[in-house]
Every structure is written in C-alpha cells, then in structure tokens.
N, C-alpha and C positions, 0 to 999 in steps of 0.2 A: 730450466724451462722447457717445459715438453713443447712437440710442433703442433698440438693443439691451441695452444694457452697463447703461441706465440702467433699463428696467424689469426685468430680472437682479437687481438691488441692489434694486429696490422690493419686488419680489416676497420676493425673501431677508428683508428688513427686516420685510414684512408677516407675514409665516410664524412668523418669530422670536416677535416678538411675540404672536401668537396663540395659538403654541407656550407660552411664558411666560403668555399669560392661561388657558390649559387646565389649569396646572399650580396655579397660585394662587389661581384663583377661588375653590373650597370654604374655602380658609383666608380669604379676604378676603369671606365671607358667604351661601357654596351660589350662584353667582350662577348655577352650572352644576348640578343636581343630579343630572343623570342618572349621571354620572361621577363618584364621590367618590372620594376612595381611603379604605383601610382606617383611618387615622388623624384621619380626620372627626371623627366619635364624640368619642374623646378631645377634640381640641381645641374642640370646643365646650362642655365642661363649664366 
C-alpha cells in the first residue's frame, strides 16, 4: 500500500468517525453543545 492510498483511508476512517461522534455526542451527554439537534430536550428528560 503506497502512503497515498494509505493516508486516503486514514483520512476517510478519521472523518467517519468524527462524522459519527458530531451525530452522538448530545445523546452520549452534550459533549458538543453548540450543536444539538431538536430531540435533545426530549431525551434528557
């Protein structure tokens, strides 16, 4: 695997993931607050 191909996949996998923690964080305790989405409220009750 050449070190293009292979930071391609790093980067993807980084993103992914990030992508994934921007989405779940407020459920998993406002770790992000600025960003909640509209079902916050709720789920904190």
């Amino acid at each position: 695997m050449n070190a293009k191909r292979k930071a391609t996949l790093l980067g993807a996998l980084a993103m992914t993931a990030f992508y994934i923690l921007l989405i779940f964080a407020p459920a998993w305790g406002g770790l992000i607050t600025a960003e909640q989405p509209a079902t916050a409220p709720i789920a904190g009750k």
